[in-house]
N, C-alpha and C positions, 0 to 999 in steps of 0.2 A: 292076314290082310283083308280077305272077305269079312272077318269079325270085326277089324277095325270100322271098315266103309258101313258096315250095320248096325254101329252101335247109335249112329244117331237116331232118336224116334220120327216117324215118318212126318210129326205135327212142327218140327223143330224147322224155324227159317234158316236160310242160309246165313251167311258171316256175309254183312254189308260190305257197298265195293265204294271206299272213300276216291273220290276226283278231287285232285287240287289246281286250281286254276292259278296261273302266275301271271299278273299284268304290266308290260314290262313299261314304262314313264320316261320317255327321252327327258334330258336336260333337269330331271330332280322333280319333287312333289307340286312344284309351279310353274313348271314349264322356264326357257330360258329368255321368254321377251322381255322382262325386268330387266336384263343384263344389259340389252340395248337401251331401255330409256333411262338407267341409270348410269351408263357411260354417256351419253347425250349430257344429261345434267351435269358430270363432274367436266365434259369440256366446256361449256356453259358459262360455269363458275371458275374454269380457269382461265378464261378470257375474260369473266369480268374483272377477277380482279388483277391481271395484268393492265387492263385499264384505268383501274383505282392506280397501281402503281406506279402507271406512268404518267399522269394529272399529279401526284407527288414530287417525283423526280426531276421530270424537267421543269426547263422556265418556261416562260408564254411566249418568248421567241423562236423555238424550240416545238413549241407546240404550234403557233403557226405553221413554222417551215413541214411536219408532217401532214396538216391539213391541206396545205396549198400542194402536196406530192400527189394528196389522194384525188385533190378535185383541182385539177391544172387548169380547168376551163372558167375559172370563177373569175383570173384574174384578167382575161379576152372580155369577157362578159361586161366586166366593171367599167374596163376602159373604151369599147363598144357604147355603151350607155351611159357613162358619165358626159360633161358638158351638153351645153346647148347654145342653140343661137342666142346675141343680144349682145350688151355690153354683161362683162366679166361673169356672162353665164356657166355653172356648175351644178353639182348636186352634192350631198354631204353623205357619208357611209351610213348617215343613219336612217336617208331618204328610201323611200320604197322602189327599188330600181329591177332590174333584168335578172336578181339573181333566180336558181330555180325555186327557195323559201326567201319569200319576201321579209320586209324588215318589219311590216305590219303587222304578221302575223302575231298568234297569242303563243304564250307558254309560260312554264311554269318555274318555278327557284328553288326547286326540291334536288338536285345535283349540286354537290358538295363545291366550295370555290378555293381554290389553292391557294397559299397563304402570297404566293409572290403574284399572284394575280393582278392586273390592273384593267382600269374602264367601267362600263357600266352607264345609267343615264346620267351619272354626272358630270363625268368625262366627255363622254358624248355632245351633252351641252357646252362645255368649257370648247370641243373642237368647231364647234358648229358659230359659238358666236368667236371664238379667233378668228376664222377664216372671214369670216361677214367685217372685223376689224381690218383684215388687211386688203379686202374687196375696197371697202371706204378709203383707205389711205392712196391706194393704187387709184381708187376714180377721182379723187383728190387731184390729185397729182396730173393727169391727165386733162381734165377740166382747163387746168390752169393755162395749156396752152391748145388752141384753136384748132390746129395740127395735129396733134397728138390726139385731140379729143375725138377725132375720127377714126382713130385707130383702135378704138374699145373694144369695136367687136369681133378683133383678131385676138382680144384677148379671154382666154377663159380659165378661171379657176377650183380645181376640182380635189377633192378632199377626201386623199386613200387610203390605203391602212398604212405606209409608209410616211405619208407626213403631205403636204399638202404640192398641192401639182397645180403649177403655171403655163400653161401651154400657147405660145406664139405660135398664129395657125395663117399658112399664106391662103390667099384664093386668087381668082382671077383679073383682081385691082389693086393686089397686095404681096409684096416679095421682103421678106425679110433679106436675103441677100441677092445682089448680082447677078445674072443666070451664067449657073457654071460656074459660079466660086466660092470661095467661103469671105467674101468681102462684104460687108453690114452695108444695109439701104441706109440714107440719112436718117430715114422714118424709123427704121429698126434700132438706128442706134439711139433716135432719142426716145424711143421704146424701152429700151434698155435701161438707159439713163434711169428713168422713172423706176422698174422694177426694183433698181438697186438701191434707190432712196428709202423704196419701204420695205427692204430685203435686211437695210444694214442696222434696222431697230429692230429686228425679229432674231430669236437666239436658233440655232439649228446650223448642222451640215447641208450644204447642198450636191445637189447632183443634176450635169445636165446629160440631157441624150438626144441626138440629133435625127432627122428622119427625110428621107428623100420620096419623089414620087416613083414609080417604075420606068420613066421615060430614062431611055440609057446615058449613060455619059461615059464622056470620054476627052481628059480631061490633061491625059498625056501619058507614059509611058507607063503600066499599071495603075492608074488611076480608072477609078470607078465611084459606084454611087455608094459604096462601103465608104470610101477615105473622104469623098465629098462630105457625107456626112458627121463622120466623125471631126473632120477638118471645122465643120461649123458649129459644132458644139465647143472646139477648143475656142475659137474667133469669138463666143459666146461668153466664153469664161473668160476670157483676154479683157474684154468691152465689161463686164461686170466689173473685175479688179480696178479698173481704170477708174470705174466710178465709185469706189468705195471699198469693194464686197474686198473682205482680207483671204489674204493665199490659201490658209490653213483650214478655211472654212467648207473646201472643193472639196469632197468626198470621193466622186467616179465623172468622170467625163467619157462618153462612150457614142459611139455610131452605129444604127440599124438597118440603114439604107432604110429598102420601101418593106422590110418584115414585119411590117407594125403597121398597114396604112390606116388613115379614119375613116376612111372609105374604101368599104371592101370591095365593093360589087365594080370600082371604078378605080382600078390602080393608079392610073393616071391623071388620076385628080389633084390638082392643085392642092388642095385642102390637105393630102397626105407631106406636104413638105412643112416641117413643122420645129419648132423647137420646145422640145420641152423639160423644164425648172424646176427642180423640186428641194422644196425647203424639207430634210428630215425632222422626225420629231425627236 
């Protein structure tokens, strides 16, 4: 053993002492952030093109009804903002109005257009001078008698994405019916009259909807300003048929009491009693 431990020469190094260092790498040679911003991308792309998918799929009726779910306040907005004072004062959908993007605004036609698609500026145009046609015929008509022709500026015509809206608006020298019932003023009926002359040359379903103020009523045994209303939209459609307008052409006849007034800040405002017409498109 001693011979063994001697045999090395005193000039001889020792036997080197190797270290091996091991460095351990969470998550792989790049680290695991990729993972997040390439899951981020593929949700991305799987929403986009469930969107592609569904501008294919559905129609543009269909694609309304989920726009008007997302933005429910557009259609307050419209009807808030549309009309104006004057004889058969409105605005057309393509005017620059209340919405939160105006209709001025720029943009671009780079978004693909679905083949069932419809409108555009030439539609646009085609709704802008109909309504401006049947503005003339109704002032027309009105003109023609002395009486009536005072009565314009209860009338207003406003042009929505459902087809065009007639709105007989009472105020405080103006009652379309009776107070308390669903019985037509003289004024309102030859109001009427007149609507339905240049109702019954225009093609379209109609629908009326009746609208009371908040002042309460009470009118007899359940009766309220729900059935008043509704009661005056049907007296509505009664007084229309009479002078023309055919049966089949009533789409919804409906009442909303004061849920709807023109005037918010003043529920009891005359102006919230109102009947309003709508020629669909």
């Amino acid at each position: 053993m001693a011979a063994a431990k001697n045999s090395r020469g005193k000039n001889e190094l020792p036997p080197p002492i190797i270290v091996k260092k091991v460095t351990v790498v969470a998550g792989g040679h790049h680290g695991g952030a990729w993972k997040v911003a390439y899951a981020d991308f593929v949700t991305a792309m799987m929403a986009f093109f469930l969107l592609l998918w569904l501008l294919g799929a559905t129609t543009e009726k269909q694609r309304k009804g989920i726009a008007d779910y997302f933005t429910p306040t557009l259609v307050k907005l419209k009807q808030e903002s549309a009309g104006s004072n004057g004889m058969l004062g409105g605005s057309s959908i393509t005017d620059v109005d209340s919405y939160p993007n105006r209709a001025g605004q720029t943009g671009t036609r780079s978004m693909t257009i679905p083949r069932d698609t419809t409108g555009g500026p030439k539609e646009g145009a085609d709704k802008i001078k109909k309504m401006g046609q049947m503005q003339q015929k109704l002032a027309a008509k009105l003109a023609a008698n002395a009486r009536l022709s005072k009565l314009a500026k209860q009338v207003r015509m406003i042009d929505t994405s459902e087809g065009i809206r007639i709105d007989l608006v009472d105020d405080a020298d103006f009652s379309m019916f009776q107070l308390g019932t669903t019985v037509l003023t003289p004024d309102a009926a030859g109001l009427l009259e007149a609507i339905s002359a240049m109702l019954s040359s225009e093609l379209g379903g109609i629908s009326i909807r009746g609208h009371t103020d908040a002042l309460p009523w009470n009118g007899g045994a359940g009766a309220n300003n729900w059935s008043l209303s509704a009661g005056r939209a049907e007296a509505t459609r009664q007084a229309l048929m009479q002078h023309g307008i055919a049966e089949n052409r009533f789409r919804k006849i409906e009442g909303v009491a004061d849920r709807e007034p023109l005037v918010r800040d003043k529920p009891e405002d005359p102006r919230n009693r109102r009947i309003s017409i709508l020629l669909m498109r």
